[in-house]
Biopython code that builds the backbone (N, CA, C, O; Angstrom):
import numpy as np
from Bio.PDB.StructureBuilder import StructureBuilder

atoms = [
    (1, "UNK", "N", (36.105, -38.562, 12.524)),
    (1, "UNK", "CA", (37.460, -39.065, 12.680)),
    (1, "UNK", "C", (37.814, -40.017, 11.536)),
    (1, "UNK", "O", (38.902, -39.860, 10.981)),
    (2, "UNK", "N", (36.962, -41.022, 11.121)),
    (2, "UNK", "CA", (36.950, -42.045, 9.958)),
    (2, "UNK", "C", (37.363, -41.130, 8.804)),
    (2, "UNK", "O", (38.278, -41.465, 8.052)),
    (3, "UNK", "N", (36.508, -39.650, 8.614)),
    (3, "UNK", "CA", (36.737, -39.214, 7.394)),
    (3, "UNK", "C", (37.826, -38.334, 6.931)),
    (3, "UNK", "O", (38.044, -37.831, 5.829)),
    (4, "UNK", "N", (38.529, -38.271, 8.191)),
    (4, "UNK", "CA", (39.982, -37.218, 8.419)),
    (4, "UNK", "C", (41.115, -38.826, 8.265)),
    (4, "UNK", "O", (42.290, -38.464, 8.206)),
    (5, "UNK", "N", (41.034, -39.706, 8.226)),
    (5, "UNK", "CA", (42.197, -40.745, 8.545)),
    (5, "UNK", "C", (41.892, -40.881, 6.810)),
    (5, "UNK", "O", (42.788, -40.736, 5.979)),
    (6, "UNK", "N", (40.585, -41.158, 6.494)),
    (6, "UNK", "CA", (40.678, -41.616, 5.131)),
    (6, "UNK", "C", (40.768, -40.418, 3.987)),
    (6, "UNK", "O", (40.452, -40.580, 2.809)),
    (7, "UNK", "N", (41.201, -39.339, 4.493)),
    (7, "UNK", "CA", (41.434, -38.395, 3.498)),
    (7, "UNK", "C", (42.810, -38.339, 3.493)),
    (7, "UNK", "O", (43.475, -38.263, 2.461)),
    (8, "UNK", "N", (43.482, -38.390, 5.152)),
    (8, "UNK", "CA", (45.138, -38.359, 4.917)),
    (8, "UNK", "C", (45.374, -39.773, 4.074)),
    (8, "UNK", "O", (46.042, -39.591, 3.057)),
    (9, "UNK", "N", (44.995, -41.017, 4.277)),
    (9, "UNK", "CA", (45.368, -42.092, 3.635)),
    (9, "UNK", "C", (45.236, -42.020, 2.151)),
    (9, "UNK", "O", (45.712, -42.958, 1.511)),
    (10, "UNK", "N", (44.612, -40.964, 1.463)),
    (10, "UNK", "CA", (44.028, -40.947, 0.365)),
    (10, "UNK", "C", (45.375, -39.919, -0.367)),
    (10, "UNK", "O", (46.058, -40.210, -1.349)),
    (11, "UNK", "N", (45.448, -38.723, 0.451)),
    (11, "UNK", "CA", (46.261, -37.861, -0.066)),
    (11, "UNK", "C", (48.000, -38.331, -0.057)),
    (11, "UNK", "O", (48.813, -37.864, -0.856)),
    (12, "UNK", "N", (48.382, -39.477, 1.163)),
    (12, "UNK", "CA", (49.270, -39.773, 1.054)),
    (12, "UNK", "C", (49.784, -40.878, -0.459)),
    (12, "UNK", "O", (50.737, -40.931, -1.237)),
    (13, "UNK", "N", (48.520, -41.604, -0.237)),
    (13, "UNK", "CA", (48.655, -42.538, -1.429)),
    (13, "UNK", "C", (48.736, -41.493, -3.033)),
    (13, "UNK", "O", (49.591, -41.703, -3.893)),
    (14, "UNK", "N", (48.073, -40.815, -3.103)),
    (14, "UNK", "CA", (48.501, -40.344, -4.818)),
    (14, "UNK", "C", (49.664, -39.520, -4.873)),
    (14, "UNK", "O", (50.354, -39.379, -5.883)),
    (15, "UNK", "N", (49.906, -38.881, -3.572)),
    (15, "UNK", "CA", (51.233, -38.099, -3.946)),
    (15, "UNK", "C", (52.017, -38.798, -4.114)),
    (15, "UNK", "O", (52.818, -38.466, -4.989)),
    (16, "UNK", "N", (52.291, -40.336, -3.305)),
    (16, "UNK", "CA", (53.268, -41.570, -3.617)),
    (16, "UNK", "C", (53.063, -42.307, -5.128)),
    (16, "UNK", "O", (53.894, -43.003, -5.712)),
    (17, "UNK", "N", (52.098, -42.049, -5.450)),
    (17, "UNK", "CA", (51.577, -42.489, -7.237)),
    (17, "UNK", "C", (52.148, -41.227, -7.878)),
    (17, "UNK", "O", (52.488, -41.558, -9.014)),
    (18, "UNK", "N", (52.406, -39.962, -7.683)),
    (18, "UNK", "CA", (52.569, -38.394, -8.748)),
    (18, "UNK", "C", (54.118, -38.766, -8.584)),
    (18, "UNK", "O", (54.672, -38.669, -9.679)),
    (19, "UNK", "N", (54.911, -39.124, -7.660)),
    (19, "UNK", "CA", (56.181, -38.653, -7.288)),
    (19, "UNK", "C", (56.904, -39.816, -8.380)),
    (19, "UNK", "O", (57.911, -39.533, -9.029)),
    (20, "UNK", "N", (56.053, -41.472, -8.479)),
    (20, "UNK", "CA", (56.514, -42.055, -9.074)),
    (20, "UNK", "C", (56.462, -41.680, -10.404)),
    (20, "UNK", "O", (57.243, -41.994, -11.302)),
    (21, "UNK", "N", (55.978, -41.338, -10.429)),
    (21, "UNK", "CA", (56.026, -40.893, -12.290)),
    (21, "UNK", "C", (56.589, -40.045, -12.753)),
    (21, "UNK", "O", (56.405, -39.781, -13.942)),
    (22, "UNK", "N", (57.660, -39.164, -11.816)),
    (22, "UNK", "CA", (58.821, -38.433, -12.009)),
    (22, "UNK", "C", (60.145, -39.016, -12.067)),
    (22, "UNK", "O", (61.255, -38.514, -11.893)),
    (23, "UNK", "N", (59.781, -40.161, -12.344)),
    (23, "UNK", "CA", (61.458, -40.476, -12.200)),
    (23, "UNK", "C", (61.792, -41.224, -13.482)),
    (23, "UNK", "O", (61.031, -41.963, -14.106)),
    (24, "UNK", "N", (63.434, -40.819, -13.865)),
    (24, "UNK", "CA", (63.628, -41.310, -15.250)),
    (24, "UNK", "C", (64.069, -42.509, -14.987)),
    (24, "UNK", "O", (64.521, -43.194, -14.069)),
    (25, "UNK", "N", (63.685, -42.548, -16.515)),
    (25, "UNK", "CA", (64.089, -44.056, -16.761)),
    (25, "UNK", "C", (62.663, -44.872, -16.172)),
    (25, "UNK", "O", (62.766, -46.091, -16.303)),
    (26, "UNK", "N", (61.713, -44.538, -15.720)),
    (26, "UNK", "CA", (60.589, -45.732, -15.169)),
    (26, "UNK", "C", (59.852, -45.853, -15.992)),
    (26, "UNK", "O", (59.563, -45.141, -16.954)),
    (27, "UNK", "N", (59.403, -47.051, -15.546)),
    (27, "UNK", "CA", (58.052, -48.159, -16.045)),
    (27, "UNK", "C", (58.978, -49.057, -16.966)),
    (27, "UNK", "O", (60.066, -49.401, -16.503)),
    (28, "UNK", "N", (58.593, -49.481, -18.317)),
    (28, "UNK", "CA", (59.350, -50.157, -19.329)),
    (28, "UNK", "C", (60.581, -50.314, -19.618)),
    (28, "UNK", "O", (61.059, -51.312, -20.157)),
    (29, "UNK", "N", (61.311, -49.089, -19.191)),
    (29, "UNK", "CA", (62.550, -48.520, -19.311)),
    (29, "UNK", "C", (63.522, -49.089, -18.763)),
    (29, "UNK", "O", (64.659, -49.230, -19.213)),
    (30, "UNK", "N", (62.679, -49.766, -16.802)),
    (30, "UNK", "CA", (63.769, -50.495, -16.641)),
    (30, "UNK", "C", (64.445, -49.923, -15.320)),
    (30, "UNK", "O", (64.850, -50.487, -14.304)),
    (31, "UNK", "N", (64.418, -48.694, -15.686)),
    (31, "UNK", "CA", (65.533, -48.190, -14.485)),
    (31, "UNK", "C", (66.424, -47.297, -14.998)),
    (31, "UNK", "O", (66.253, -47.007, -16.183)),
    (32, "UNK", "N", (67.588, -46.637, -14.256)),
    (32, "UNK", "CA", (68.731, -46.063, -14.696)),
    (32, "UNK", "C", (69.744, -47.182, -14.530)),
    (32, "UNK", "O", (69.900, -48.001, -13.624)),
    (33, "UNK", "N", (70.578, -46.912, -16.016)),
    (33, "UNK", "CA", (71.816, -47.725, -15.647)),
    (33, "UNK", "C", (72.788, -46.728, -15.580)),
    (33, "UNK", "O", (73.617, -47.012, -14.716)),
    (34, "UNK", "N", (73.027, -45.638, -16.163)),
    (34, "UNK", "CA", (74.314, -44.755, -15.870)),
    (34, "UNK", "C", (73.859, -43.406, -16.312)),
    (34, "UNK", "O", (72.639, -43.246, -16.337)),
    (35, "UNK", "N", (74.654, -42.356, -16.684)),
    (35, "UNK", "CA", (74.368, -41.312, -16.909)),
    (35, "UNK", "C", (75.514, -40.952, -18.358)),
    (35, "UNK", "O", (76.723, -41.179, -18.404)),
    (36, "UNK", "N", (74.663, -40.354, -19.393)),
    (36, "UNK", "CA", (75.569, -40.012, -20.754)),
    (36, "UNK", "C", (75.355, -38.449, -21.035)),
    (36, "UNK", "O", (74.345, -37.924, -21.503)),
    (37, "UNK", "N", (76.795, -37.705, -20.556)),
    (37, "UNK", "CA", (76.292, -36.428, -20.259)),
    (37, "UNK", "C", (75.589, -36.316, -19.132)),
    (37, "UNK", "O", (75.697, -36.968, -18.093)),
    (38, "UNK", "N", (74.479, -34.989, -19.548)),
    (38, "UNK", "CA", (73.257, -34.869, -18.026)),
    (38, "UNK", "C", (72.108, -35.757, -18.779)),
    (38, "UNK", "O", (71.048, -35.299, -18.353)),
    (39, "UNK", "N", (71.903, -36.513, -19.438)),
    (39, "UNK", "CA", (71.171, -37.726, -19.923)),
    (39, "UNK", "C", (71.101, -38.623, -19.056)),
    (39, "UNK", "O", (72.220, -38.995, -18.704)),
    (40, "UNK", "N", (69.950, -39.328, -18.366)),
    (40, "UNK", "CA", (69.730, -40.849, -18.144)),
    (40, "UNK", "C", (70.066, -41.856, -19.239)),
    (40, "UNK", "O", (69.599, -41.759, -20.374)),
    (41, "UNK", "N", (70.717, -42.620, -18.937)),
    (41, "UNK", "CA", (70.598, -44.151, -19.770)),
    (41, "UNK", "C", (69.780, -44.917, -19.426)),
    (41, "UNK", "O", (69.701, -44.823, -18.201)),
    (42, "UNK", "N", (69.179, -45.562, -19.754)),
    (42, "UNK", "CA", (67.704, -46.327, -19.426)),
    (42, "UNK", "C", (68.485, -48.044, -19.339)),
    (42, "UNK", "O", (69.460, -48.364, -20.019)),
    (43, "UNK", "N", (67.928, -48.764, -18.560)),
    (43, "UNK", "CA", (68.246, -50.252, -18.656)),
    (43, "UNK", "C", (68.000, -50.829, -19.907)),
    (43, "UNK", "O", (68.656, -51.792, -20.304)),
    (44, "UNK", "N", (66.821, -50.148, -20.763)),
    (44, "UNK", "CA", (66.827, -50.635, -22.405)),
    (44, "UNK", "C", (67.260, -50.369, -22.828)),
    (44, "UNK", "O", (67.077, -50.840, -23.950)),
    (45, "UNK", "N", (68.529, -49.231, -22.777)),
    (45, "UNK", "CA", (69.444, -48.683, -24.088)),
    (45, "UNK", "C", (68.780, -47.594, -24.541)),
    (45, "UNK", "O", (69.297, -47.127, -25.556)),
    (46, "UNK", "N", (67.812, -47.018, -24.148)),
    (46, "UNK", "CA", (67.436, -45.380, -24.627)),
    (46, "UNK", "C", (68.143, -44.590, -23.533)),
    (46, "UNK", "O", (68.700, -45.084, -22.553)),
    (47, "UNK", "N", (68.018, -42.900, -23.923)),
    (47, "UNK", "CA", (68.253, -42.169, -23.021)),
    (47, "UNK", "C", (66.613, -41.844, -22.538)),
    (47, "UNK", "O", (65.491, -42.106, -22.969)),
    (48, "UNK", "N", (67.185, -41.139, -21.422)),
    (48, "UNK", "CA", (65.686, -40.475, -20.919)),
    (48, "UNK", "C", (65.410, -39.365, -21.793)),
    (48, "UNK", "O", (66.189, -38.931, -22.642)),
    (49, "UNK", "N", (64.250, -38.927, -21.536)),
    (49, "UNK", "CA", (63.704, -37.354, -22.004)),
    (49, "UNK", "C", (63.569, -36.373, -20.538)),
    (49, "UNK", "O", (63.373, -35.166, -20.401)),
    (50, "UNK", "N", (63.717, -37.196, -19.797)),
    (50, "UNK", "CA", (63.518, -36.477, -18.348)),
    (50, "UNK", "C", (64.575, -35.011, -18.592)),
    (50, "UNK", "O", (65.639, -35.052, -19.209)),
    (51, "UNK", "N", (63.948, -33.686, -17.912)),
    (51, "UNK", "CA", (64.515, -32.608, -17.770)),
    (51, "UNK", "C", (65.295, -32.782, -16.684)),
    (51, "UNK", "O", (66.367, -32.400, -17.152)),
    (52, "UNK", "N", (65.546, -33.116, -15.459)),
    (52, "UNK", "CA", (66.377, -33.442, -14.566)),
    (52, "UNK", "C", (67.884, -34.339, -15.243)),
    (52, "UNK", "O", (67.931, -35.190, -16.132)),
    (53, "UNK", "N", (69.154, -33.651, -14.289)),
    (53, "UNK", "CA", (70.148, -33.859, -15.011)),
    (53, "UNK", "C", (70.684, -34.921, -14.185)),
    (53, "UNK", "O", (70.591, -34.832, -12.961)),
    (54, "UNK", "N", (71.193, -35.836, -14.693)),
    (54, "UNK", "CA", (72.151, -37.084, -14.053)),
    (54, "UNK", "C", (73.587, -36.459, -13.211)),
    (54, "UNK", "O", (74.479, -35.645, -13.450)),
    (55, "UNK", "N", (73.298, -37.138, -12.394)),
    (55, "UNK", "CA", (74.146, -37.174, -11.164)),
    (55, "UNK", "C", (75.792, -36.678, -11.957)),
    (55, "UNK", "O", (75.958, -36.996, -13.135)),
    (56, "UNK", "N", (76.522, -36.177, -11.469)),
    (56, "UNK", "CA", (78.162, -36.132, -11.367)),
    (56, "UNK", "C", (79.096, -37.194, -10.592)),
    (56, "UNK", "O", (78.559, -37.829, -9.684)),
    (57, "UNK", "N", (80.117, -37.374, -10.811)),
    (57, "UNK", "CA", (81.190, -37.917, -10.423)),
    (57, "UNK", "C", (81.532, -37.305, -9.104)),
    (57, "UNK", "O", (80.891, -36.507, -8.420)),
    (58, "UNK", "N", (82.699, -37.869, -8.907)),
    (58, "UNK", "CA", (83.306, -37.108, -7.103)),
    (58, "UNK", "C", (84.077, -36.078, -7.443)),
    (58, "UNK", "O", (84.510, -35.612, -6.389)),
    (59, "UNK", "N", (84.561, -35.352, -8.534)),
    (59, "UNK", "CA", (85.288, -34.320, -9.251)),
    (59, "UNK", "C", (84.440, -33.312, -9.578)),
    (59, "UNK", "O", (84.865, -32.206, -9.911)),
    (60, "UNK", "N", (82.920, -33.661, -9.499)),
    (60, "UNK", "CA", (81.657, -32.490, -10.130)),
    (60, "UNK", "C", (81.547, -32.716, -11.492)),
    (60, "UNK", "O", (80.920, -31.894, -12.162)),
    (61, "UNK", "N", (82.197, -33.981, -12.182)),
    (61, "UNK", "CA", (81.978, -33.929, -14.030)),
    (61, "UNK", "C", (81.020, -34.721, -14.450)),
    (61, "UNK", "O", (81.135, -35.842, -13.955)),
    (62, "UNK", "N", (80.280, -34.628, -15.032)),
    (62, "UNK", "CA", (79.271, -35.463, -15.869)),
    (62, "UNK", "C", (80.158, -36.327, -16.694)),
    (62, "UNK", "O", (81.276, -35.869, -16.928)),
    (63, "UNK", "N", (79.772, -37.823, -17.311)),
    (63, "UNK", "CA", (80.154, -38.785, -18.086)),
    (63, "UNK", "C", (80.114, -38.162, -19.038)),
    (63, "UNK", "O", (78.896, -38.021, -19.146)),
    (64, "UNK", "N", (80.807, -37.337, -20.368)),
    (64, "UNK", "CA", (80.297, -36.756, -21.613)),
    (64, "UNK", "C", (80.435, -37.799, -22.406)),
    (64, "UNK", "O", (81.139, -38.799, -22.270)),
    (65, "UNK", "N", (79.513, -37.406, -23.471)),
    (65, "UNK", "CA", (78.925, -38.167, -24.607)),
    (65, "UNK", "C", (80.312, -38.242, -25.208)),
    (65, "UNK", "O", (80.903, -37.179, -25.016)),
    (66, "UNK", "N", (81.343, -39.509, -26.149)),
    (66, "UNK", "CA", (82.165, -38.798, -26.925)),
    (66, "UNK", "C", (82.066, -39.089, -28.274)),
    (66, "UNK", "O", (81.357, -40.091, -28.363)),
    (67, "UNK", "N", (82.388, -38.751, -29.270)),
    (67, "UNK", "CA", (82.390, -39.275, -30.945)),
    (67, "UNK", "C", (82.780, -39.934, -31.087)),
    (67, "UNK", "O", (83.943, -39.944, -30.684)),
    (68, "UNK", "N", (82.133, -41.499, -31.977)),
    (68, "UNK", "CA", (82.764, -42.704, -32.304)),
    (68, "UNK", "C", (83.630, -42.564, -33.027)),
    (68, "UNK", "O", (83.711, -41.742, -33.939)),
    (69, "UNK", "N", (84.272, -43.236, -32.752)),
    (69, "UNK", "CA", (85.528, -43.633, -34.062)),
    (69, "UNK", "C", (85.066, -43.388, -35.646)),
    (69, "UNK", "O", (83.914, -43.661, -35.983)),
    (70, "UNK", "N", (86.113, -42.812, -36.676)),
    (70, "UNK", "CA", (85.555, -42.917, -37.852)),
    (70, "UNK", "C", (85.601, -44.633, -38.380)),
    (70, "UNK", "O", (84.703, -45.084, -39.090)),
    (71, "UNK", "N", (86.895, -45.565, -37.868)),
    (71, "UNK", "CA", (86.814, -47.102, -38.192)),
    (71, "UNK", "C", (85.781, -47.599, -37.821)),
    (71, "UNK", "O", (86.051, -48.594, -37.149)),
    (72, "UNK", "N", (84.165, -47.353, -37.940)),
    (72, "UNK", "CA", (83.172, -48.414, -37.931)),
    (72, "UNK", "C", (82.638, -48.550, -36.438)),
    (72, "UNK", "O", (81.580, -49.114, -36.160)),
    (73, "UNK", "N", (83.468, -47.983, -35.538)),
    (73, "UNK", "CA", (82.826, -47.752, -33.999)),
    (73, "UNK", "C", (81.671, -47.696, -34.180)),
    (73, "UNK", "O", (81.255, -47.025, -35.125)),
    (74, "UNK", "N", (80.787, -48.381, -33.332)),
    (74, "UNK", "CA", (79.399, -47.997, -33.246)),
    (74, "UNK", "C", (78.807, -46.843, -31.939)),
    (74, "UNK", "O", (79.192, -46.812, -30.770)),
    (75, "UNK", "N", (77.687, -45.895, -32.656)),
    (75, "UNK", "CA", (77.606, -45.238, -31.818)),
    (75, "UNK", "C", (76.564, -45.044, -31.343)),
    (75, "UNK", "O", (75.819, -44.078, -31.512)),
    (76, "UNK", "N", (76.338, -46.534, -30.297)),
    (76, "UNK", "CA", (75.452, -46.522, -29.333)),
    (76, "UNK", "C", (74.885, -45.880, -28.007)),
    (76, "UNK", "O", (75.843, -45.607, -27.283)),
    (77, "UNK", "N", (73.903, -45.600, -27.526)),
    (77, "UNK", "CA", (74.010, -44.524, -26.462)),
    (77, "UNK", "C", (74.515, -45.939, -25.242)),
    (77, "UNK", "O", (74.439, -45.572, -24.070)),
    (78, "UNK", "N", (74.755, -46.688, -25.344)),
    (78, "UNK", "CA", (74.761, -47.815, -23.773)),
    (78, "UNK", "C", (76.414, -47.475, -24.147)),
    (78, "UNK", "O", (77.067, -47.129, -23.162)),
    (79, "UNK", "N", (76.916, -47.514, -25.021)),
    (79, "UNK", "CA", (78.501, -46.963, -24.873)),
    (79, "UNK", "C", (79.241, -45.489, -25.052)),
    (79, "UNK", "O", (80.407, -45.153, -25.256)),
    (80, "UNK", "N", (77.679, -44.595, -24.833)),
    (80, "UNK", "CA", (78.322, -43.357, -24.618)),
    (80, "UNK", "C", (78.842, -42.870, -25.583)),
    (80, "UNK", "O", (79.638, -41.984, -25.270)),
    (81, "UNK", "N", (78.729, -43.102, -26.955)),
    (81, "UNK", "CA", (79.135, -42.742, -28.079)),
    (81, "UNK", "C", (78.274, -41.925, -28.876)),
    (81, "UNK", "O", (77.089, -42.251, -28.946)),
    (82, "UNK", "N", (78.641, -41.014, -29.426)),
    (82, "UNK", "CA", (77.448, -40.328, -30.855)),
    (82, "UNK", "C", (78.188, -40.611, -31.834)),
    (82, "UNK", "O", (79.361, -40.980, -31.779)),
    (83, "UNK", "N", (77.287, -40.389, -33.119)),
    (83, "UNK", "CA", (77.692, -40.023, -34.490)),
    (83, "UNK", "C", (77.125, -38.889, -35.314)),
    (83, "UNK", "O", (75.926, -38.647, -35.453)),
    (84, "UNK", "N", (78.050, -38.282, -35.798)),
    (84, "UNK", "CA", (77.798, -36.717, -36.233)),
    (84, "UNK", "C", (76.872, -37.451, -38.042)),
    (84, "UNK", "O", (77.415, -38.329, -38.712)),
    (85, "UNK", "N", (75.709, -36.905, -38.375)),
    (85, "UNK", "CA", (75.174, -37.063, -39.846)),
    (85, "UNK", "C", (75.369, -36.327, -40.258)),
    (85, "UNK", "O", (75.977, -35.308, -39.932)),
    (86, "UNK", "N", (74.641, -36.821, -41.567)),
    (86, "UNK", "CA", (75.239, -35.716, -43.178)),
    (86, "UNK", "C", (75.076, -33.742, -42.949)),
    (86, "UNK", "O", (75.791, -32.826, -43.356)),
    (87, "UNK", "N", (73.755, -33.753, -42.093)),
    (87, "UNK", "CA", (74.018, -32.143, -42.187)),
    (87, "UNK", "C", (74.485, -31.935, -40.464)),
    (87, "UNK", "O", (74.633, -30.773, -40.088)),
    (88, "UNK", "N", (74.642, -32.736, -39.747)),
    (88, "UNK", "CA", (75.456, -32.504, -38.518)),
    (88, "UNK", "C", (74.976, -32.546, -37.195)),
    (88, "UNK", "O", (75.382, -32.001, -36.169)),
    (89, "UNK", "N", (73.698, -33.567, -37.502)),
    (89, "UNK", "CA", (72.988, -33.423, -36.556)),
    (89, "UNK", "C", (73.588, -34.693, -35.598)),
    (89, "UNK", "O", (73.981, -35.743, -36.106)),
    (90, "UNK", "N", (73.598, -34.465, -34.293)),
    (90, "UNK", "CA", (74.273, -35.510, -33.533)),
    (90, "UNK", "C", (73.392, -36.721, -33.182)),
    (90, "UNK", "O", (72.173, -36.595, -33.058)),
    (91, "UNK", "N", (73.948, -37.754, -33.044)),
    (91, "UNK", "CA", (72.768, -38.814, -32.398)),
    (91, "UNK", "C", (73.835, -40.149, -31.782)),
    (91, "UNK", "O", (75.045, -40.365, -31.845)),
    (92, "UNK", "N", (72.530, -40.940, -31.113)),
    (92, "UNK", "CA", (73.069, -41.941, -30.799)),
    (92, "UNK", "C", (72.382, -42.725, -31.178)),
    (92, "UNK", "O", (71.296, -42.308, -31.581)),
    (93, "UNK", "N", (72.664, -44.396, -31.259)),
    (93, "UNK", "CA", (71.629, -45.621, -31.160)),
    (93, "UNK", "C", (71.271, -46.208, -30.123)),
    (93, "UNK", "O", (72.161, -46.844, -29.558)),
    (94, "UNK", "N", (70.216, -46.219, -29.646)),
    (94, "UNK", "CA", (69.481, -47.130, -28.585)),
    (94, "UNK", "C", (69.578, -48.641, -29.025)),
    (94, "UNK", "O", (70.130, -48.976, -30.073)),
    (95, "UNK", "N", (68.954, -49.596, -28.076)),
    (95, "UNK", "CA", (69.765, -50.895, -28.248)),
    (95, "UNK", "C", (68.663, -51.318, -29.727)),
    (95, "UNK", "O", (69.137, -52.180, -30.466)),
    (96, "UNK", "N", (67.429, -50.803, -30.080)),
    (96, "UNK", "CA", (66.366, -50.670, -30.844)),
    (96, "UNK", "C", (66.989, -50.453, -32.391)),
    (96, "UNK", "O", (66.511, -50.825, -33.462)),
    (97, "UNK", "N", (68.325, -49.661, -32.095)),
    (97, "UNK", "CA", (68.340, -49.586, -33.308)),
    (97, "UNK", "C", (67.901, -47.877, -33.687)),
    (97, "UNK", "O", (68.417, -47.259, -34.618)),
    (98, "UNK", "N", (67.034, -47.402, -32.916)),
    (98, "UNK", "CA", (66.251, -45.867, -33.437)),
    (98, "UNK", "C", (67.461, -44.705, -32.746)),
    (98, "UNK", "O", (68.143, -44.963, -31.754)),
    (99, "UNK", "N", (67.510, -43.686, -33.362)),
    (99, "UNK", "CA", (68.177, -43.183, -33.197)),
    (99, "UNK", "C", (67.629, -41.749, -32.620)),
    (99, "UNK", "O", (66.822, -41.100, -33.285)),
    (100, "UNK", "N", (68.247, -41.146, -30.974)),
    (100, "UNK", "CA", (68.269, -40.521, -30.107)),
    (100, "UNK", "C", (68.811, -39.509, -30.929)),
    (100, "UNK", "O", (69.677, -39.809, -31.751)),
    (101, "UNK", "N", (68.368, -38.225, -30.798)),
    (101, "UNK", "CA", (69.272, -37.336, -31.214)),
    (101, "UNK", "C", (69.492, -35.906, -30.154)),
    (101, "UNK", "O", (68.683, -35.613, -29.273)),
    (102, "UNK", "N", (70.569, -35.231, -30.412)),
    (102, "UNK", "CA", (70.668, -34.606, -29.200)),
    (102, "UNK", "C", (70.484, -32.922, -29.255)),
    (102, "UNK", "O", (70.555, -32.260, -28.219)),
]
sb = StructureBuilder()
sb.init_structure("model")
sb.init_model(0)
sb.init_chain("A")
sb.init_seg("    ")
for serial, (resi, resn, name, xyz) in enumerate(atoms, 1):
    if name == "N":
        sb.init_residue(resn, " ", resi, " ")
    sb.init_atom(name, np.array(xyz, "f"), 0.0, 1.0, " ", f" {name:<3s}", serial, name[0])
structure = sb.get_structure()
């Protein structure tokens, strides 16, 4: 009986350790603060890499990413902004400074 309680206690505990480590935005990250596109935004200003897509609105629309301004807008991912580069590759800035690309 001891060794049937401590096997469910065992199996419950790591699946509660596997499940956490599916979720975006965790550990360092912080958390989710919003969604850019089907992107996580991370509480640090990165996006996620997570394959799971961020939640919708009450209409069914995702937040889309939009293009900064050409006047000097910055195009940070915490404001949902990209900037198109020289051969057209899209990106954003994390609060780091490094640049997300999409």
């Amino acid at each position: 009986m001891f060794y049937l309680c401590f096997f469910a206690f065992a199996a419950l505990f790591l699946a509660g350790d596997a499940l956490a480590q599916n979720t975006p935005c965790s550990g360092k990250k912080g958390g989710i603060a919003a969604c850019r596109g089907t992107k996580f935004l991370c509480n640090d200003g990165s996006l996620s890499a997570s394959k799971k897509i961020c939640g919708v609105d009450e209409e069914g629309r995702t937040q889309a990413m939009q293009p900064a301004d050409k006047n000097g807008e910055s195009c940070t991912c915490r404001a949902g902004l990209y900037c198109t580069g020289p051969r057209g590759g899209r990106f954003c800035l994390t609060d780091e400074n490094a640049k997300y690309y999409f």
